[in-house]
C-alpha positions as a LaTeX table, in Angstrom:
\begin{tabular}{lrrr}
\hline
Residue & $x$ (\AA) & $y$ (\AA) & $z$ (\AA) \\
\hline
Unk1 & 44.28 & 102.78 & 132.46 \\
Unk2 & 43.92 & 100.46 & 128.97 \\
Unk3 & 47.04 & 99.72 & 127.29 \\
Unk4 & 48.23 & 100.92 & 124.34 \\
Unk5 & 47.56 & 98.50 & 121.36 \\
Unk6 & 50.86 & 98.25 & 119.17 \\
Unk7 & 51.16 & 95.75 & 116.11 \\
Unk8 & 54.13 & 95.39 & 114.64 \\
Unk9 & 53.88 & 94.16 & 110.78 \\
Unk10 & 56.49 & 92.24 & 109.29 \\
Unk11 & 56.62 & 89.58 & 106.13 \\
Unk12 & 58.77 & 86.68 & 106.60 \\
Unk13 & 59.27 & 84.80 & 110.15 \\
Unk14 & 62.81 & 85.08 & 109.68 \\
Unk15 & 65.60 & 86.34 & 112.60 \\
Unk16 & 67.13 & 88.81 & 110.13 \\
Unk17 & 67.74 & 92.10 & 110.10 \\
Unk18 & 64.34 & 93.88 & 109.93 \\
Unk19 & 62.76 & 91.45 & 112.62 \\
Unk20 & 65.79 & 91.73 & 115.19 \\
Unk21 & 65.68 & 95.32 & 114.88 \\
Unk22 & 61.98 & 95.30 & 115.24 \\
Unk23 & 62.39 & 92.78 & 118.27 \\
Unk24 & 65.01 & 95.62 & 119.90 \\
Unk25 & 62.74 & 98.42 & 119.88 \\
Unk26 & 59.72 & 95.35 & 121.23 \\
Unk27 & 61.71 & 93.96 & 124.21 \\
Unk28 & 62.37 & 97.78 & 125.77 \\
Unk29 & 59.07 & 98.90 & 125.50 \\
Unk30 & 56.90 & 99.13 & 128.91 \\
Unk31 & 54.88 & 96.09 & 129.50 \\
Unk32 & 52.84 & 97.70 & 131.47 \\
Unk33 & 52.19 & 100.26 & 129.22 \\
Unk34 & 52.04 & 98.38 & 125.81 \\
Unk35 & 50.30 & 95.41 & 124.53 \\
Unk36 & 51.96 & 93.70 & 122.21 \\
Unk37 & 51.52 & 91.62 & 118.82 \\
Unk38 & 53.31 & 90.73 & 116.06 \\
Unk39 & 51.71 & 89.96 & 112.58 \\
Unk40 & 53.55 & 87.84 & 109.82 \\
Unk41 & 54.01 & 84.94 & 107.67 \\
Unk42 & 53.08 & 81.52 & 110.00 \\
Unk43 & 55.81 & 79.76 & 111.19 \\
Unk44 & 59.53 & 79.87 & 111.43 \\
Unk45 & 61.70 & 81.35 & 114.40 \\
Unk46 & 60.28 & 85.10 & 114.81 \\
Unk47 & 57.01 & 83.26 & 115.46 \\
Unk48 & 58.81 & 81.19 & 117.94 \\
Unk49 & 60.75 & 84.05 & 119.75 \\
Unk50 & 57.55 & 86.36 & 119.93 \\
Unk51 & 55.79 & 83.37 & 121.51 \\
Unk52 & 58.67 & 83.09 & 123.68 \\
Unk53 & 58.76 & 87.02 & 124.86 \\
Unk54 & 54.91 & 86.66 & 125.96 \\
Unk55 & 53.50 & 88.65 & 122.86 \\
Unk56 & 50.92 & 87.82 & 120.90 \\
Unk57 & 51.49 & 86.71 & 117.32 \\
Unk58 & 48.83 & 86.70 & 114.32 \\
Unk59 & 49.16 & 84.73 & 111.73 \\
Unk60 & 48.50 & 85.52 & 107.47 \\
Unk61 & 49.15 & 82.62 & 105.45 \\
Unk62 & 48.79 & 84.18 & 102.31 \\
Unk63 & 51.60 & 86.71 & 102.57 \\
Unk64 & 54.57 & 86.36 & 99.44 \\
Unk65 & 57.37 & 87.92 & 99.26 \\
Unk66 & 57.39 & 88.44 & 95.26 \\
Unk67 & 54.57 & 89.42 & 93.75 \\
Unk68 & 51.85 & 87.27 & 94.06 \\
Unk69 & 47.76 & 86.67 & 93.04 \\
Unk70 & 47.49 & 86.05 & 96.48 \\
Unk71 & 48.27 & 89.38 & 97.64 \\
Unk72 & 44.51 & 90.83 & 97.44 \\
Unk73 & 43.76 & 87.50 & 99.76 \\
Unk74 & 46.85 & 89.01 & 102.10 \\
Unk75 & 45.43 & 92.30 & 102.35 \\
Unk76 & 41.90 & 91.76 & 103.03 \\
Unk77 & 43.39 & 89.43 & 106.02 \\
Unk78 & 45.28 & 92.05 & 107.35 \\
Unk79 & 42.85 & 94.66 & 107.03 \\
Unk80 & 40.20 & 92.27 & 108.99 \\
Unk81 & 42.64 & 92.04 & 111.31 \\
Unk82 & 43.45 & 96.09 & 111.94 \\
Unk83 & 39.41 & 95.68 & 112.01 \\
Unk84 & 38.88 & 93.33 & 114.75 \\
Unk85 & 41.59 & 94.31 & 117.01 \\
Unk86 & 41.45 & 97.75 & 116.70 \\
Unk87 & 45.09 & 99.07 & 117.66 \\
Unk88 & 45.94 & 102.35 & 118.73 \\
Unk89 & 49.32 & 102.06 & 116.38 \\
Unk90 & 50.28 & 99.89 & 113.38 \\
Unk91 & 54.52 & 99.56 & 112.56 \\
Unk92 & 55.55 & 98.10 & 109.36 \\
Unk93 & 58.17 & 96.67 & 108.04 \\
Unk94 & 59.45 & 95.29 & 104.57 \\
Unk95 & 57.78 & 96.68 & 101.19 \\
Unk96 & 55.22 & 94.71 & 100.27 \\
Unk97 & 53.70 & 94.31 & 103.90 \\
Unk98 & 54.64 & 98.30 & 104.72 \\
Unk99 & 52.37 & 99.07 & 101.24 \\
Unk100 & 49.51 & 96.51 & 102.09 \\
Unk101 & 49.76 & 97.54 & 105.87 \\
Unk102 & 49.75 & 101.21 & 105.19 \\
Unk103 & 46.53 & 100.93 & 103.34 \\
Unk104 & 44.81 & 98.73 & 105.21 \\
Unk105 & 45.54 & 100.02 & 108.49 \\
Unk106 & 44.40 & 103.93 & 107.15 \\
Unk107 & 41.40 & 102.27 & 106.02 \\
Unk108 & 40.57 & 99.88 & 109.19 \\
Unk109 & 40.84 & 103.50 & 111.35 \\
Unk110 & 43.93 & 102.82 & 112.78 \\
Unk111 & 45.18 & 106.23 & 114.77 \\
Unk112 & 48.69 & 106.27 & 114.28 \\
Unk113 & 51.06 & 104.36 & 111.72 \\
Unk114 & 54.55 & 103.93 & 110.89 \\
Unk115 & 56.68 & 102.45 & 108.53 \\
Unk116 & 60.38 & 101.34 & 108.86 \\
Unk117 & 62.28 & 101.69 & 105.37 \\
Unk118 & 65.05 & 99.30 & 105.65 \\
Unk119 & 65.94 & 99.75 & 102.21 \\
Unk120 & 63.73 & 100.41 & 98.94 \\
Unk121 & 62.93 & 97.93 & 97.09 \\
Unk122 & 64.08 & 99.77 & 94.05 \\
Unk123 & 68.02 & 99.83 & 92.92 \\
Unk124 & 70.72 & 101.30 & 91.05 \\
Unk125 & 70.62 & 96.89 & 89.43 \\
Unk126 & 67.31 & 97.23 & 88.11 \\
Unk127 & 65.59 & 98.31 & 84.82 \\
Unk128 & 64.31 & 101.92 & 85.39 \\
Unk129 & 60.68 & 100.94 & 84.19 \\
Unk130 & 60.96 & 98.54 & 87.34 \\
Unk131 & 62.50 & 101.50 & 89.70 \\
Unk132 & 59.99 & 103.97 & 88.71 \\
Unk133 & 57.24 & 101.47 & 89.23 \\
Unk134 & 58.42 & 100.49 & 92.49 \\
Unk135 & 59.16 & 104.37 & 93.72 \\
Unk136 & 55.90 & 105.03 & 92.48 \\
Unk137 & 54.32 & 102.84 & 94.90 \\
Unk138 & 56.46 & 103.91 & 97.67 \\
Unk139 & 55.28 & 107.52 & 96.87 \\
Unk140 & 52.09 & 106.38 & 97.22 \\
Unk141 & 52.09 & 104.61 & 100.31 \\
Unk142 & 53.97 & 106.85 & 102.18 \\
Unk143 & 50.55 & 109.20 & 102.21 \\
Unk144 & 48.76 & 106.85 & 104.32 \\
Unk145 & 51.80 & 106.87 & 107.21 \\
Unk146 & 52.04 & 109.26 & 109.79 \\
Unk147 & 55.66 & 108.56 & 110.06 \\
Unk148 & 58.65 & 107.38 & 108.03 \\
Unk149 & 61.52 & 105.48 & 109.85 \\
Unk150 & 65.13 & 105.41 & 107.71 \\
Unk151 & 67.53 & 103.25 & 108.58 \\
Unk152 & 70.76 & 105.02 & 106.61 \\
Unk153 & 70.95 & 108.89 & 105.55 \\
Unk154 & 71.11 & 108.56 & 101.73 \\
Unk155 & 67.50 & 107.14 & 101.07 \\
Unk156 & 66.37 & 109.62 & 103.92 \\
Unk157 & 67.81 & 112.09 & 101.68 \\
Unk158 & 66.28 & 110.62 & 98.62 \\
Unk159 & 63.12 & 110.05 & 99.93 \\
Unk160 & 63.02 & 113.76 & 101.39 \\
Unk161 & 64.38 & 114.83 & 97.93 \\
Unk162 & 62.53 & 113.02 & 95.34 \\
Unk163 & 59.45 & 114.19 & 97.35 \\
Unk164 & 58.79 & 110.42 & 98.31 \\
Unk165 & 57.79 & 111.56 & 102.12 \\
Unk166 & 57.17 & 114.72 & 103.17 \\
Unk167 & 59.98 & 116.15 & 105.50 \\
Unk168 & 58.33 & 116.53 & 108.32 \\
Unk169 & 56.68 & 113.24 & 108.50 \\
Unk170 & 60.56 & 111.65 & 107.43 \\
Unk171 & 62.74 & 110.02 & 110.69 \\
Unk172 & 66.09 & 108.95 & 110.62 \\
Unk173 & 67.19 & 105.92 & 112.86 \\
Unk174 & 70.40 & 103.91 & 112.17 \\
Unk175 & 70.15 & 100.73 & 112.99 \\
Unk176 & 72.16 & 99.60 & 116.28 \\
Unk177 & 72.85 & 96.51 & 117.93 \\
Unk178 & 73.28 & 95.99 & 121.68 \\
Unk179 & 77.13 & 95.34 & 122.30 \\
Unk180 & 76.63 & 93.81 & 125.90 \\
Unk181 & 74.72 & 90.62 & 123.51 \\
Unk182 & 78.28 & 90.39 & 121.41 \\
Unk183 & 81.29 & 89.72 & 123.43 \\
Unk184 & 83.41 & 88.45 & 120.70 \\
Unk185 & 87.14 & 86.24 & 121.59 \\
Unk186 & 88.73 & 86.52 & 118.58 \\
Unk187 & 90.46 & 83.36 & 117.90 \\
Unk188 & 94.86 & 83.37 & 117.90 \\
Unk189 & 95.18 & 82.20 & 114.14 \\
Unk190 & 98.06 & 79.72 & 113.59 \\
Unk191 & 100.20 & 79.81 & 110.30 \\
Unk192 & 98.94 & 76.52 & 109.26 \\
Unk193 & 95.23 & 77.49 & 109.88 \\
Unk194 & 93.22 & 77.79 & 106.92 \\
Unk195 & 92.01 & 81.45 & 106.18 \\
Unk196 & 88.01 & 81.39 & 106.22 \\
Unk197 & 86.24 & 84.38 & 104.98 \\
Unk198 & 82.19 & 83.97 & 106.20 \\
Unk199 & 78.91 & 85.67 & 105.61 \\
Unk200 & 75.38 & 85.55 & 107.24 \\
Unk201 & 72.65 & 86.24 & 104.86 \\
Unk202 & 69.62 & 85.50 & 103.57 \\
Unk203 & 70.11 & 83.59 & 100.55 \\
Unk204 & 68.21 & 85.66 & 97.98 \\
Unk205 & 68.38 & 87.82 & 94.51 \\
Unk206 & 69.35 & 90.98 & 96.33 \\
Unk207 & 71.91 & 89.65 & 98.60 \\
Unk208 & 73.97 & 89.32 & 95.10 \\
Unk209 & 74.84 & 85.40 & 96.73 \\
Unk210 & 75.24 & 83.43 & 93.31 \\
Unk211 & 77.79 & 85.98 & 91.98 \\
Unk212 & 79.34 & 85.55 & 95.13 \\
Unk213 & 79.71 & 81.93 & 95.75 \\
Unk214 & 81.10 & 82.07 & 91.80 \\
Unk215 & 83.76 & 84.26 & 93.19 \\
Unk216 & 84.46 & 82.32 & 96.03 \\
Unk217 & 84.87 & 79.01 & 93.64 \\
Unk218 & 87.12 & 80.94 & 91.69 \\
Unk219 & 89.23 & 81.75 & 94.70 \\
Unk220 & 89.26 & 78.62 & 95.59 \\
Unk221 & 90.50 & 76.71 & 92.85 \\
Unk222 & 93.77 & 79.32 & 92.93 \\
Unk223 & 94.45 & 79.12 & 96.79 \\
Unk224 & 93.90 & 75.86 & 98.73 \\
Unk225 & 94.18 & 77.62 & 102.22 \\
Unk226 & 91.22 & 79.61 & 101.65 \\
Unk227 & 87.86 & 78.15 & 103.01 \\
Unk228 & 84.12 & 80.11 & 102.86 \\
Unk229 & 81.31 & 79.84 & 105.21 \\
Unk230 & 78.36 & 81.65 & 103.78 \\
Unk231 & 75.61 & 80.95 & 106.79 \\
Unk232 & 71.98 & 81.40 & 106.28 \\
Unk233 & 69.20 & 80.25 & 104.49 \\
Unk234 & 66.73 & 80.81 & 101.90 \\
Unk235 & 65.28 & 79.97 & 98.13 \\
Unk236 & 68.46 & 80.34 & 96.37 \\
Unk237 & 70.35 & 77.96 & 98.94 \\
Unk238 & 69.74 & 75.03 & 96.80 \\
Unk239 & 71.59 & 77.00 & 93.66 \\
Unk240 & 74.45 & 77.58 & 95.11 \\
Unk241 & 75.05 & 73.95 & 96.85 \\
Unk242 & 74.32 & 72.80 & 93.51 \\
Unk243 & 77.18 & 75.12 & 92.03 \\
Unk244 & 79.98 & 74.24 & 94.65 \\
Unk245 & 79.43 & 70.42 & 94.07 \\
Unk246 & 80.01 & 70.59 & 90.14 \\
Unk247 & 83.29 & 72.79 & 91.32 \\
Unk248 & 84.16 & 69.76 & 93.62 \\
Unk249 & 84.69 & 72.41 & 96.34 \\
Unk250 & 82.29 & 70.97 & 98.82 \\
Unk251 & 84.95 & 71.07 & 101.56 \\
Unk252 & 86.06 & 74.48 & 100.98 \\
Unk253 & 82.42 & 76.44 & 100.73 \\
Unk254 & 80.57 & 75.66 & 103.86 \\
Unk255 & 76.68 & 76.04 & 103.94 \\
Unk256 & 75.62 & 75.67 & 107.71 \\
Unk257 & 72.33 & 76.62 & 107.25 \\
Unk258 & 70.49 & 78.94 & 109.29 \\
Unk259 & 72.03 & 79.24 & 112.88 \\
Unk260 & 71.13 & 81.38 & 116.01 \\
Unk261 & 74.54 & 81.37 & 117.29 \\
Unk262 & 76.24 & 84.08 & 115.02 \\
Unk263 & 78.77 & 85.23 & 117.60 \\
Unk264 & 80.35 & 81.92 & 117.37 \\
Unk265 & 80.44 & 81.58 & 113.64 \\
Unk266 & 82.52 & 85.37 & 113.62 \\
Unk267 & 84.82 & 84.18 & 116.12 \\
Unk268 & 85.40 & 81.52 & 113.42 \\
Unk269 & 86.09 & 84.21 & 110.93 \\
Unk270 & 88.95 & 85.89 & 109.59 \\
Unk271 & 87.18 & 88.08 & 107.36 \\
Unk272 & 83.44 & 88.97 & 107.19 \\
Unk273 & 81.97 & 89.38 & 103.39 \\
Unk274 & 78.86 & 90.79 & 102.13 \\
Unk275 & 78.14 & 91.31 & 98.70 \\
Unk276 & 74.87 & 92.56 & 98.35 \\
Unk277 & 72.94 & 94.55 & 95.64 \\
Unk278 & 71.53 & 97.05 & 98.37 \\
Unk279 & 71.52 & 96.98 & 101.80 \\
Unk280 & 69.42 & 99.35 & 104.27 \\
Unk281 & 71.87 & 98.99 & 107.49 \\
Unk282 & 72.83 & 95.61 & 107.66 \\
Unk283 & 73.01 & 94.04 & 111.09 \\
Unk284 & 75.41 & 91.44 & 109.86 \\
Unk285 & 78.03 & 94.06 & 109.18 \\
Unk286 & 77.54 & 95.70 & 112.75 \\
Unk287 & 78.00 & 92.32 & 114.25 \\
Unk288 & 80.95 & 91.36 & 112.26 \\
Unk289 & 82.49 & 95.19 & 113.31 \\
Unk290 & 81.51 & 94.52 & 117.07 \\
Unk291 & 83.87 & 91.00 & 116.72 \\
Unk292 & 86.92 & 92.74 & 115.23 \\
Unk293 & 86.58 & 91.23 & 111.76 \\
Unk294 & 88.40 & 93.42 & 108.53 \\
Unk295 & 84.96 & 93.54 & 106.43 \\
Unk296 & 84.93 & 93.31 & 102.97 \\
Unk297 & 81.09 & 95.03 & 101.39 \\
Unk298 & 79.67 & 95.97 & 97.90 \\
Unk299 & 79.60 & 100.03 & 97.46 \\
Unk300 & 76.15 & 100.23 & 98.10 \\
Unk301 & 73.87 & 103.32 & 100.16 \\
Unk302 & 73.04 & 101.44 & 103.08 \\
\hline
\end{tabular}
């Protein structure tokens, strides 16, 4: 009997949340029953660990995350791709590469598709000409999809509401981690320890970081005992640095970079922090409630 031909879709070779979830649901699938690829962005550590779990990875080199004139270039890839490999079922993730992946896999043939929402890329931050632009598209991707994966209940709801998906073809799915992979020790603190609040995150627009690292400064300067980690990577990394130096807080707000040890880094923690604009489910916070930590999050749906 043939396997079945699964492609997972994703944007950015990152470890984050979308492509550990996506990795979760890849790992506890039948091998003898599935064969497996991953498509995405060349490079970087998902392209290693995919390697590194025997699937097959496919590489599109023109892929952006913002907007981009190389997005028709992206598209046509990826529906050459669905062409020439011909897979039973197409899963993606992220919002550019679940509107590009929709389409192209709809037109390449493809039998069954699914998209994972983990979160909109419209917010309650931006202009409405920019929401309504950006639900707009959503709306009309979500009629090449067979199914719609939501990661929290309120943009189910909205998307059910707002007439986004159509009920029936709308699933909701919280995102989960396995707690046998985090067996936090939560350090004894000692009254002369410093107090370190941490975050992992991406360092982007959306993860609200610059406003964040200007609170943290501010913090700082009143209350020498208090030291940030904020671990992770990304374009605005270089921003922030550049922000704690002119503070001359360079020993007090940690950037580690990206690291693949994150149970460590909570154990570290006395408080986990994220600040984000909009979240879908974030892994980070599950992790940092699996180790114990008092979390401290913007207001947001996810």
């Amino acid at each position: 009997m043939a396997k079945i031909k699964l492609a997972h879709l994703q944007l950015l070779p990152l470890l984050s949340g979308a492509q550990n979830v996506m990795l979760t649901l890849l790992t506890n699938l039948d091998r003898e029953r599935y064969e497996i690829f991953v498509i995405s962005k060349p490079e970087g550590p998902l392209v290693v660990k995919v390697k590194d779990l025997g699937f097959t990875h496919i590489s599109v080199p023109a892929l952006r995350r913002d907007l981009s004139l190389l997005d028709g270039f992206a598209f046509l890839h990826i529906f050459l791709i669905f062409r020439k490999y011909k897979f039973d079922i197409v899963h993606t993730h992220s919002s550019k590469t679940g509107f590009l992946g929709r389409i192209a896999a709809r037109l390449a043939g493809i039998k069954k598709i699914v998209h994972t929402v983990h979160g909109f890329p419209f917010h309650h931050a931006q202009p409405f000409p920019i929401r309504f632009f950006y639900r707009s598209l959503e709306k009309f991707a979500a009629t090449f999809c067979d199914k719609m994966v939501f990661v929290n209940e309120a943009e189910y709801k909205f998307a059910v509401e707002f007439k986004i998906i159509k009920k029936e073809k709308a699933v909701l799915i919280h995102n989960c981690i396995e707690l046998k992979d985090h067996e936090f020790i939560k350090k004894r603190r000692k009254e002369n320890d410093d107090f370190i609040i941490g975050s992992v995150l991406r360092f982007e627009k959306i993860k609200n970081i610059e406003n964040t690292v200007r609170a943290a400064i501010r913090v700082c300067l009143k209350n020498k005992k208090i030291v940030f980690f904020f671990v992770g990577d990304g374009k605005l990394l270089p921003v922030c640095r550049k922000m704690v130096i002119n503070a001359g807080l360079e020993n007090k707000i940690l950037f580690p970079g990206w690291q693949n040890n994150i149970s460590e880094w909570l154990n570290k923690f006395d408080v986990y922090l994220l600040f984000s604009i909009a979240e879908g489910l974030s892994i980070s916070i599950l992790e940092a409630m699996a180790a114990g930590l008092p979390i401290v999050a913007s207001d947001v749906k996810g």
